[in-house]
ZAMARGU-4260 file (C-alpha; in steps of 0.2 Angstrom, whole numbers, plus 5000, padded with zeros to 4 digits):
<rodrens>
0) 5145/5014/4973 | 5141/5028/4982 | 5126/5033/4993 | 5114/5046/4986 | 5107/5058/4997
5) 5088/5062/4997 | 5087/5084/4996 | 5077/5098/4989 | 5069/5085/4979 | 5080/5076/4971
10) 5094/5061/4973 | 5110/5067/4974 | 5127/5060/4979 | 5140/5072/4987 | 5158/5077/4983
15) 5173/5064/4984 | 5170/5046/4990 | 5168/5049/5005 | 5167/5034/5021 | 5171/5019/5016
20) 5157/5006/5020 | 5157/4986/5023 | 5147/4973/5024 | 5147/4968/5043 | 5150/4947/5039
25) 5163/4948/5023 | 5172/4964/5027 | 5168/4969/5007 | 5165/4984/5004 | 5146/4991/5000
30) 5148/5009/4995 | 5153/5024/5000 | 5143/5039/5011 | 5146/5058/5006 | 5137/5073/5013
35) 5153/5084/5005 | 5145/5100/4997 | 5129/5099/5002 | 5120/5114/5007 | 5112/5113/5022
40) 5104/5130/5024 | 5095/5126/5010 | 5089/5108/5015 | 5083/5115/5030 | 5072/5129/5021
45) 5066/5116/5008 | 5059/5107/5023 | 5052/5121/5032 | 5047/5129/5016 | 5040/5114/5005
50) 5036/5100/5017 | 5031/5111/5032 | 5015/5120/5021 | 5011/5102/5013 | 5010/5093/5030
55) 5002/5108/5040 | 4988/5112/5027 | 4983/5091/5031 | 4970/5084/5045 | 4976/5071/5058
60) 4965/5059/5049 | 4975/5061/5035 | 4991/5060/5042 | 4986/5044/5050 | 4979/5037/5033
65) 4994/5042/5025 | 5006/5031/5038 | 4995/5018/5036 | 4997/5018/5016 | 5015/5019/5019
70) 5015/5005/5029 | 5006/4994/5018 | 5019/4998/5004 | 5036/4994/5014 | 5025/4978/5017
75) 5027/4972/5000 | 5046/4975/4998 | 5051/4966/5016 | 5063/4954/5005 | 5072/4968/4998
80) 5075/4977/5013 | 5081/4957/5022 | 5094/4955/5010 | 5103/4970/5014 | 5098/4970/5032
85) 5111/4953/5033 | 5126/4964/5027 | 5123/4974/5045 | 5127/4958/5053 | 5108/4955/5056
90) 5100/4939/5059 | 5083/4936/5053 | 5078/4940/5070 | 5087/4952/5071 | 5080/4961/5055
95) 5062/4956/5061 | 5063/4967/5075 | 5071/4981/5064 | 5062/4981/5048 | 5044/4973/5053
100) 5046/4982/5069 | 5049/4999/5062 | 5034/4997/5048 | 5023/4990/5064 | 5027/5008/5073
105) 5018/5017/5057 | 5005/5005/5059 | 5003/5010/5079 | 5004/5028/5076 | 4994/5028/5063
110) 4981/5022/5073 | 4981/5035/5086 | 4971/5047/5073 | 4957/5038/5081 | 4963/5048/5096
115) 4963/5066/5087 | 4952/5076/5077 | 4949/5077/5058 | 4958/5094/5058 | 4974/5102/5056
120) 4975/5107/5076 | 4970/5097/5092 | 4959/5102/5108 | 4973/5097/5122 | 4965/5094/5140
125) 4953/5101/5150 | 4945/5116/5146 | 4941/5127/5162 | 4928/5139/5167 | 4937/5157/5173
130) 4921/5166/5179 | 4907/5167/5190 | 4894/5168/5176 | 4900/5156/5162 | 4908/5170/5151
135) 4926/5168/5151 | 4936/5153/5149 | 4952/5146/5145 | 4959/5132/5135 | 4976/5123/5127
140) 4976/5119/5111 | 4992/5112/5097 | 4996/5117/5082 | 5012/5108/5072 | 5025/5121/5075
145) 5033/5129/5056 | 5050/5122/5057 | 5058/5104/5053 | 5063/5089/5062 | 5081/5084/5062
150) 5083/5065/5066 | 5101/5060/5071 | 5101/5040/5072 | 5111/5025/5080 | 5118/5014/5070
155) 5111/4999/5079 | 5093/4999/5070 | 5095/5007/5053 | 5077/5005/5051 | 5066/5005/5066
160) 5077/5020/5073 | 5070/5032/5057 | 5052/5024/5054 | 5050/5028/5075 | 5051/5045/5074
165) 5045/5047/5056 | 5031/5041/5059 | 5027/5054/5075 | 5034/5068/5067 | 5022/5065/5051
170) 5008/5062/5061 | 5010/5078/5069 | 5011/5088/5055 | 5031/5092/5055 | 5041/5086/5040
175) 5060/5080/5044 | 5079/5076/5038 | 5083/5060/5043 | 5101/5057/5046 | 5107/5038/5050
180) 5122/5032/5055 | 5135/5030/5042 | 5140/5014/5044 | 5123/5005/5043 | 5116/5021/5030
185) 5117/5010/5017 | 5101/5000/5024 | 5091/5016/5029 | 5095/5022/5011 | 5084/5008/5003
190) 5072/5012/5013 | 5071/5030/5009 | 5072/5026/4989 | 5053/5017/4992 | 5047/5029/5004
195) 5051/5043/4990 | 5047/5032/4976 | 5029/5030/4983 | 5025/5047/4981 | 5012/5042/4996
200) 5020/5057/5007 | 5020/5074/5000 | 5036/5082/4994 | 5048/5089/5007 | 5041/5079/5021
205) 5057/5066/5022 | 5074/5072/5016 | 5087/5059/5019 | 5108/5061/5020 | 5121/5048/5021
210) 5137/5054/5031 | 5142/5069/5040 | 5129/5080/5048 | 5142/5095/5045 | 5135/5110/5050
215) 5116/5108/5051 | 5114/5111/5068 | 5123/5128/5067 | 5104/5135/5053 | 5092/5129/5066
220) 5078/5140/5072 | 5065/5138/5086 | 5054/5131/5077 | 5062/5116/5073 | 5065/5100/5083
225) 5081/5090/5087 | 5079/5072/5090 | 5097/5060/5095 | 5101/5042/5098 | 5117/5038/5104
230) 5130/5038/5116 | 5128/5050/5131 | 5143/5060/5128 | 5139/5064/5107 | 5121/5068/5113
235) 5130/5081/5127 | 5141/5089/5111 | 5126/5090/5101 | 5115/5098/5113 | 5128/5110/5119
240) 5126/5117/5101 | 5126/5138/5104 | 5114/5137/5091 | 5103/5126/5099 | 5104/5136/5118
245) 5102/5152/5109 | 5086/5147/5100 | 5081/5136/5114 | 5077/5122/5100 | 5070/5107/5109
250) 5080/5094/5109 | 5075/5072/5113 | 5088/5064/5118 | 5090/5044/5118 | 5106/5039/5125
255) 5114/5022/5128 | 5111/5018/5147 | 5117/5007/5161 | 5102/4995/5160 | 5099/4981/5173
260) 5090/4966/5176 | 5085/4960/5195 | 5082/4942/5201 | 5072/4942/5214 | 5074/4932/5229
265) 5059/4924/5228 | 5062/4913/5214 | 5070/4897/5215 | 5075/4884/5203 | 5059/4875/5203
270) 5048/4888/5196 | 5045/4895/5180 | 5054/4911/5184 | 5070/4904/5184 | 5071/4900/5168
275) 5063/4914/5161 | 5079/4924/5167 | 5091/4914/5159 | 5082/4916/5145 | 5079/4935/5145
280) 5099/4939/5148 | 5104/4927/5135 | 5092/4935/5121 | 5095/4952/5127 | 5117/4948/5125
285) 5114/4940/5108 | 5100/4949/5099 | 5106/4960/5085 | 5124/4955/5095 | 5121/4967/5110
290) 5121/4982/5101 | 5103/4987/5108 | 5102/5006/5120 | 5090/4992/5132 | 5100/4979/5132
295) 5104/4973/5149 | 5124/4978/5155 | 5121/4977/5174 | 5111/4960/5182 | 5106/4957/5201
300) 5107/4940/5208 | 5107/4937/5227 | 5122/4933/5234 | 5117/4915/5238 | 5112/4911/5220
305) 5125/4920/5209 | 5136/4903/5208 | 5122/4894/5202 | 5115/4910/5189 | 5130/4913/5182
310) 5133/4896/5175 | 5116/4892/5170 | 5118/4908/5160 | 5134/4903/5153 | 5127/4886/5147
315) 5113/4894/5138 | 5127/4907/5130 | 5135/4893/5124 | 5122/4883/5114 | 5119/4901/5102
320) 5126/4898/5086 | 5137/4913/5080 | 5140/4916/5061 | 5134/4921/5046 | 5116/4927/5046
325) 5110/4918/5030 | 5116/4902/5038 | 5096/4896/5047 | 5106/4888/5062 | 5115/4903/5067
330) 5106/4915/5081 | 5118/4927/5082 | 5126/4938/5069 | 5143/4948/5070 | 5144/4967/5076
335) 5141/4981/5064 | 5159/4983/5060 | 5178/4982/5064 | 5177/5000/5071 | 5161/4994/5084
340) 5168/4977/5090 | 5186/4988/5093 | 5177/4999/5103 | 5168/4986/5113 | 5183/4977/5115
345) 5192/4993/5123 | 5176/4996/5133 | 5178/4977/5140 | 5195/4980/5146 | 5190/4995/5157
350) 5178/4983/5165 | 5192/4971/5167 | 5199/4983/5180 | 5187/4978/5195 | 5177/4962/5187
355) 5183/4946/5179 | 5177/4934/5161 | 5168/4920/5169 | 5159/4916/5151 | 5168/4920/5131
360) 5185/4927/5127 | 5189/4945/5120 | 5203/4935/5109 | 5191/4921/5099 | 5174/4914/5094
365) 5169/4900/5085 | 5158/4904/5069 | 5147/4896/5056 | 5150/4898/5036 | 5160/4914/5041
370) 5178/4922/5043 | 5179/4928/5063 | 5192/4941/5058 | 5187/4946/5042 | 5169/4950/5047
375) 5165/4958/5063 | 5162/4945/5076 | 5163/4943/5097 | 5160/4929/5108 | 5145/4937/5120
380) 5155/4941/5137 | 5149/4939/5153 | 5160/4948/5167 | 5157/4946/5186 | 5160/4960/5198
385) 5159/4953/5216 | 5158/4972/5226 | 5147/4980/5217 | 5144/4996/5227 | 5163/4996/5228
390) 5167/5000/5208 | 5164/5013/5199 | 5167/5006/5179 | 5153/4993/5182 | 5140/5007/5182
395) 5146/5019/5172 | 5156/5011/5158 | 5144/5003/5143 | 5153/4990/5132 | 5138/4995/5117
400) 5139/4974/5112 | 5136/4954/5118 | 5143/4959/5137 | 5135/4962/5154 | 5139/4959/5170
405) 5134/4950/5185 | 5134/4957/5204 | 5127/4951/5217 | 5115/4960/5232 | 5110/4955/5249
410) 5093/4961/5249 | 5079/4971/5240 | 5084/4990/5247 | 5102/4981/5241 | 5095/4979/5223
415) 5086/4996/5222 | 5101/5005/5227 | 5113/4995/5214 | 5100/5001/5200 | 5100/5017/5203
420) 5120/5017/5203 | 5119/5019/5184 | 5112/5037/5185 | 5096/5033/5175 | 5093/5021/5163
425) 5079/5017/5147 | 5074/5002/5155 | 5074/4990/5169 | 5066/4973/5174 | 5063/4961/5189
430) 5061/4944/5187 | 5048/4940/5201 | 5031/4929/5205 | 5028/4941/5221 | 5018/4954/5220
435) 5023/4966/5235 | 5040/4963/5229 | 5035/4969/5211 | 5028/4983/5217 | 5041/4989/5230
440) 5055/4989/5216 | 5043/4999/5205 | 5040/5012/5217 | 5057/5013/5225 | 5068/5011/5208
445) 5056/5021/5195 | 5065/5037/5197 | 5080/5032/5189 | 5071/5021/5176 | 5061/5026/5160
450) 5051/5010/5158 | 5050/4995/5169 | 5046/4978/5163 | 5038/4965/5179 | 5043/4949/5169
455) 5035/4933/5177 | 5025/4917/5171 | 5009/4924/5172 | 5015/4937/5156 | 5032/4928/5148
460) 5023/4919/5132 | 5016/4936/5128 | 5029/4947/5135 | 5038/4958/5121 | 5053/4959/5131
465) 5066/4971/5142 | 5074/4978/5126 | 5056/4981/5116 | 5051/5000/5117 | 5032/5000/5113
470) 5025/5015/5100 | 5010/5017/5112 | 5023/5018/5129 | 5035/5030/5132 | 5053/5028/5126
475) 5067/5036/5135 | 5074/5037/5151 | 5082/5048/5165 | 5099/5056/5170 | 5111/5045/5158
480) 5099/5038/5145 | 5094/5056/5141 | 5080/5063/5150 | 5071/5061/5134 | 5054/5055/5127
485) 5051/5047/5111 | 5034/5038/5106 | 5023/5038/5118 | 5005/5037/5109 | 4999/5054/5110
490) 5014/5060/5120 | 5026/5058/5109 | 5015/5065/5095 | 5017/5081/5107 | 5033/5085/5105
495) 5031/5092/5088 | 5017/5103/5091 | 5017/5120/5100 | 5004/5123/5115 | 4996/5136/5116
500) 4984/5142/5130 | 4968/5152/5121 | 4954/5164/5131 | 4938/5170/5126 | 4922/5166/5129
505) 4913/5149/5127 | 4905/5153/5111 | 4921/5161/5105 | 4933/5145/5112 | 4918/5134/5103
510) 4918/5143/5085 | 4940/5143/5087 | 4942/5126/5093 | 4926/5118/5082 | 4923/5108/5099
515) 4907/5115/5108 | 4912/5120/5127 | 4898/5123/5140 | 4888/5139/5143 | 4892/5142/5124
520) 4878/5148/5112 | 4870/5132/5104 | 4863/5134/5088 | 4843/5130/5081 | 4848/5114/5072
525) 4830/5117/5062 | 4825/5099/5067 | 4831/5084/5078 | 4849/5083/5078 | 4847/5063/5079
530) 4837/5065/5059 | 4852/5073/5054 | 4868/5062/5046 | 4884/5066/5050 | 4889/5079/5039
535) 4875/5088/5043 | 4879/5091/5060 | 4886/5106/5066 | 4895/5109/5082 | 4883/5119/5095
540) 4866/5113/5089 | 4856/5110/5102 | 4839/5106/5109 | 4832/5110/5127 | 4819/5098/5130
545) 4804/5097/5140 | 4803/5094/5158 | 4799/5079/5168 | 4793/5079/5185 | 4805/5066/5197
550) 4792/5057/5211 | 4796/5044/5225 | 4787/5031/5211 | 4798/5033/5199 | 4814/5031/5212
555) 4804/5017/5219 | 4805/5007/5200 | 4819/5011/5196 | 4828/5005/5213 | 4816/4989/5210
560) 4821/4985/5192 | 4840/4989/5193 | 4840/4982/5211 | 4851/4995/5219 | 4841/4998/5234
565) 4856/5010/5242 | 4850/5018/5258 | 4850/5036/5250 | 4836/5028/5238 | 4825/5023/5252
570) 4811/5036/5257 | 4806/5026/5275 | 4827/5030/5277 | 4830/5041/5292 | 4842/5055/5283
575) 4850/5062/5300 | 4868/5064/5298 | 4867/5058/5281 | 4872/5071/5265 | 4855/5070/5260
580) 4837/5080/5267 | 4828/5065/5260 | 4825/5052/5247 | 4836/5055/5232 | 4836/5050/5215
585) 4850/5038/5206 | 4861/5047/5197 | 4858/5032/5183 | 4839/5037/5183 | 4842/5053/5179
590) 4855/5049/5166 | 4842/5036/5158 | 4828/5048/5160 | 4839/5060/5152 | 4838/5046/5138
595) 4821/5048/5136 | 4819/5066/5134 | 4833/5070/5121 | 4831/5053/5110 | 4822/5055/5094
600) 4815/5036/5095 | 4800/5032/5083 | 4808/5031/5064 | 4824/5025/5061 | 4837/5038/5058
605) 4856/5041/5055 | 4859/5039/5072 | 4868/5018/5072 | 4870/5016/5088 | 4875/5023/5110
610) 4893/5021/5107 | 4898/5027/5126 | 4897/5039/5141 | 4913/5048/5145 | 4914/5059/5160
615) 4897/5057/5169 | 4896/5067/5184 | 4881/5070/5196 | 4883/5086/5204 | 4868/5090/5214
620) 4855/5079/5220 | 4838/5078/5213 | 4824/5074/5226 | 4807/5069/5220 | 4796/5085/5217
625) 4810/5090/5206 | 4808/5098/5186 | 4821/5091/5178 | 4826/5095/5158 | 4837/5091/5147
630) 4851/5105/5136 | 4856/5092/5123 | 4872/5100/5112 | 4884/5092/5097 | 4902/5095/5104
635) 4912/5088/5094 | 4912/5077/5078 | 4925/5063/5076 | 4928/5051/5058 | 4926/5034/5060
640) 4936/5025/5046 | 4929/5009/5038 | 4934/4994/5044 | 4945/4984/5030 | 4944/4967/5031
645) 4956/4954/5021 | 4948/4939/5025 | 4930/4939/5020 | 4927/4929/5037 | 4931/4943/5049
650) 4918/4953/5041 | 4906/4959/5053 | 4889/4968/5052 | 4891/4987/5049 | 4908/4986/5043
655) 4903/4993/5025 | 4891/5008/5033 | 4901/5026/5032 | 4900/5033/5048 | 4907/5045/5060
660) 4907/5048/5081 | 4898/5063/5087 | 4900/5068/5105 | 4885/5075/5113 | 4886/5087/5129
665) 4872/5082/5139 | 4867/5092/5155 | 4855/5087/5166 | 4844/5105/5175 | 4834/5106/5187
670) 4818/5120/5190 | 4831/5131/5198 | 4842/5132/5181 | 4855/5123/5190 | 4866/5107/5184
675) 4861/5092/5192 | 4873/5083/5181 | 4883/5081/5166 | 4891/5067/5155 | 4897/5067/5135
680) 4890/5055/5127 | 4896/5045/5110 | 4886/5041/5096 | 4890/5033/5080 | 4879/5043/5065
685) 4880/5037/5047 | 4886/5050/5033 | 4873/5053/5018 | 4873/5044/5005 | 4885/5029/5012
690) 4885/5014/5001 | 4881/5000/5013
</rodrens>
């Protein structure tokens, strides 16, 4: 059988057989993976041409919708996806964390639409004021950029590796050709078939090939994106492509790093921390066999304790069952073929030059309902190197399988200086109950380190692990890991659009961006923007409303009912050397008061509920005597999704009412025309004619 490649459309296979493909337990053969013939030009135009214009012309929202409906459809083939996932050597664990994990990253991104607007570009950061009176003014905002994502995978996770950055490129509004690893493409393939089969994306946005990226780098443009996850030095040939400097196409890049584990000389065999280690190193050597870009390779013991580690780590090695992955008892599968365990074996021996086997043998293992040479299983390795700062392999040679080693350091400047030997890494962790130790390892040992896990009692039960990258956190690393970032939240969702400063005035920025700025134009809303439903709305209406006179009584009350009786609040106060000439109003007053004047209170109305204050800032004080009115403005308009509930149970008032967030741009002015204060705040407004 061979592999069919998703392109311009259609399934296809290419010319010849091809590379040969096996299951990682049996040593059959699968299939057989082709790219032959294709034409890549062409792929990459259909992309740019087809999927680019279908994703573009689509709000965040409905990107995010749309991950969400894919999601929910891989959800119902999970057993179909598991019963090929086994042939890749993966345990049920194993498979959990690449096929659940990788639908549970469209999930995650698919929520961040909450975070974005329902259009097809985004307001990014701060807008800023360029002149003296308020009629120039500069902002960012992103647009997806016009080209195609190119995804060059591991082989480790055929699944997860393709639905992370899927589901960030989609979201952004980039389409992308997804291309796995050959020796697990098989997996990725099946995949693909529902992805396409759902017709939930639109055509061009995923195109799939199974083999041989040939020569697509060399019809890339500047538009498009490259993303890599792999060893260091095939990252390094990729991005050296002539193609790729001379377009200046940016380029994320993932590699497989020197992680490290540190055991902190707090712990002692008596506390919890202790056995959380042994834990830790033994399921980051034998989940999915090693073959993880986080695993750990390098781990820090004190000197003291390394006798007593290293066999507690070897016992707990010892007890994991290696076999075949259907059998329940077994915990740890074999590698992903022949080709990977010889190359982790030839990567051991370089170790072998300054560090020594104290656990497993690169000669045997001992395995259930399985064939140990026929399928493609190791024993996990443990290797000690005893002068650490004194050989070089330790740290820069990666065996991409079950090994690490264990070194020993004197003291925490010892430790720090150890992690960074591996010239940047995705991730480290410390193993610690103190909290000034925690934090001078972070400080210290974050510059060569993407992501830090503090791993202790107080977070183990819920703790997703060293080797789990979050959608939500960044994912990547410095120096050797890549110097890369992928996922992220909103981050990652960044690097597939293009930033682009805009100037103008406010009422200009407010009509191009859709998101009211200050010292814009408001619009006559023709009645109370609170009486209108969402869709009424529009950006820039606005009220100004009458004013009210601030007096020592009122500062009196309020200081008496809220109890904040601060000195500055006080009239009998004696205001030398203070900021203040005399008594001054709270900044809440004025923001409650604020309340009062803009709030359209005696009928019910659209407006649900005060979902908020963001940004509330008091800028000049208001002494009593003071006039004070309000310029009340819609800035921006946000949808709210209904909640959908599966068990009746969790149902909870207002989950069946269509509604939407509306920012509102409150200023706060005094009888001089000048702001006393500012703050944006969140209402939730029902749509017209909802069906509640």
């Amino acid at each position: 059988m061979k592999l069919e490649n998703y392109i311009t459309g259609n399934w296809i296979t290419g010319d010849g057989n091809g590379q040969e493909l096996f299951n990682a337990v049996t040593g059959e053969t699968i299939a057989f993976a082709t790219t032959k013939g294709l034409d890549y030009k062409a792929i990459l135009d259909y992309g740019r041409k087809v999927g680019n214009p279908a994703l573009r012309k689509m709000t965040f929202h409905e990107r995010g919708n749309m991950l969400k409906a894919l999601a929910l459809h891989l959800r119902n083939h999970l057993d179909k996806f598991y019963a090929i996932s086994y042939k890749t050597g993966a345990t049920k664990a194993d498979s959990w964390v690449d096929i659940e994990g990788g639908i549970g990253n469209l999930f995650a991104n698919a929520s961040l639409r909450r975070k974005l607007p329902n259009t097809t570009f985004a307001v990014d950061g701060d807008s800023h004021n360029l002149s003296e009176n308020n009629t120039f003014m500069g902002t960012h905002i992103l647009v997806p950029k016009e080209g195609i994502a190119v995804h060059i995978n591991a082989f480790n996770f055929p699944v997860w590796g393709m639905l992370e950055k899927i589901a960030v490129n989609l979201l952004a509004g980039m389409p992308c050709i997804v291309k796995p690893a050959t020796v697990t493409s098989y997996l990725t393939e099946v995949v693909v078939k529902e992805i396409i089969a759902s017709k939930i994306l639109p055509e061009g946005a995923v195109q799939l090939v199974c083999g041989s990226a040939g020569d697509m780098l060399d019809h890339l443009t500047s538009q498009d994106v490259v993303t890599f996850t792999g060893s260091a030095s095939t990252g390094l040939m990729l991005k050296s492509n002539p193609v790729i400097l001379k377009e200046n196409v940016p380029f994320n890049m993932e590699a497989d790093s020197l992680n490290c584990i540190v055991f902190a000389e707090d712990v002692t065999p008596d506390m919890p921390e202790w056995n959380i280690f042994i834990k830790e190193v033994r399921k980051e050597m034998t989940l999915k066999a090693g073959q993880r870009c986080t695993g750990i390779r390098r781990i820090f013991v004190p000197e003291n304790k390394m006798e007593d580690v290293w066999k507690e780590i070897s016992k707990s090695l010892s007890q994991t069952v290696i076999g075949d992955p259907l059998n329940a008892s077994v915990r740890m599968g074999s590698l992903a073929g022949q080709t990977q365990r010889t190359e982790v074996k030839e990567q051991v021996q370089k170790l072998l030059a300054s560090s020594q086997i104290i656990y497993g043998s690169l000669d045997s293992v001992d395995v259930v309902d399985a064939d140990a040479n026929k399928g493609a299983f190791m024993s996990p390795v443990l290797l000690m190197n005893e002068k650490p700062f004194d050989a070089k392999e330790v740290h820069e040679v990666e065996a991409f399988g079950p090994v690490s080693s264990i070194m020993p350091y004197k003291n925490a400047e010892n430790a720090i200086a150890l992690s960074k030997l591996g010239k940047g890494s995705l991730c480290s962790t410390i193993v610690t109950a103190d909290h000034k130790t925690a934090q001078h390892y972070v400080v210290n040992a974050a510059t060569h380190h993407g992501r830090i896990l503090i791993l202790n009692n107080e977070c183990a039960k819920e703790s997703t692990g060293h080797g789990s990258p979050l959608p939500l956190l960044v994912h990547g690393g410095p120096g050797r890991a890549g110097g890369g970032e992928e996922m992220g939240g909103l981050r990652g969702v960044k690097h597939y659009l293009q930033r682009t400063a805009i100037q103008g005035s406010p009422t200009t920025i407010t009509a191009v961006t859709d998101v009211y700025q200050q010292y814009g134009k408001g619009k006559n809303p023709g009645k109370h923007p609170f009486t209108k439903y969402f869709e009424e709305l529009e950006i820039g209406d606005q009220i100004i409303t009458e004013k009210r006179t601030i007096t020592s009584e009122d500062i009196d009350k309020f200081a008496d009912l809220s109890g904040d009786h601060f000195y500055a609040h006080i009239k009998t106060t004696d205001f030398k050397d203070t900021m203040f000439e005399q008594q001054v109003a709270h900044g809440y007053f004025i923001m409650s008061m604020a309340a009062g004047l803009f709030v359209d209170s005696y009928e019910k109305n659209p407006v649900l509920l005060n979902y908020g204050i963001d940004e509330l800032r008091f800028t000049k004080p208001v002494y009593p005597g003071s006039e004070i009115h309000i310029r009340f403005t819609c800035k921006q308009k946000l949808l709210n999704d209904k909640r959908v509930v599966e068990n009746p149970e969790d149902f909870k008032r207002g989950d069946d009412i269509d509604k939407g967030i509306v920012k509102w741009l409150v200023e706060m002015i005094d009888e001089t025309d000048e702001v006393t204060g500012v703050a944006t705040i969140l209402t939730m407004v029902a749509k017209k004619n909802q069906q509640g």
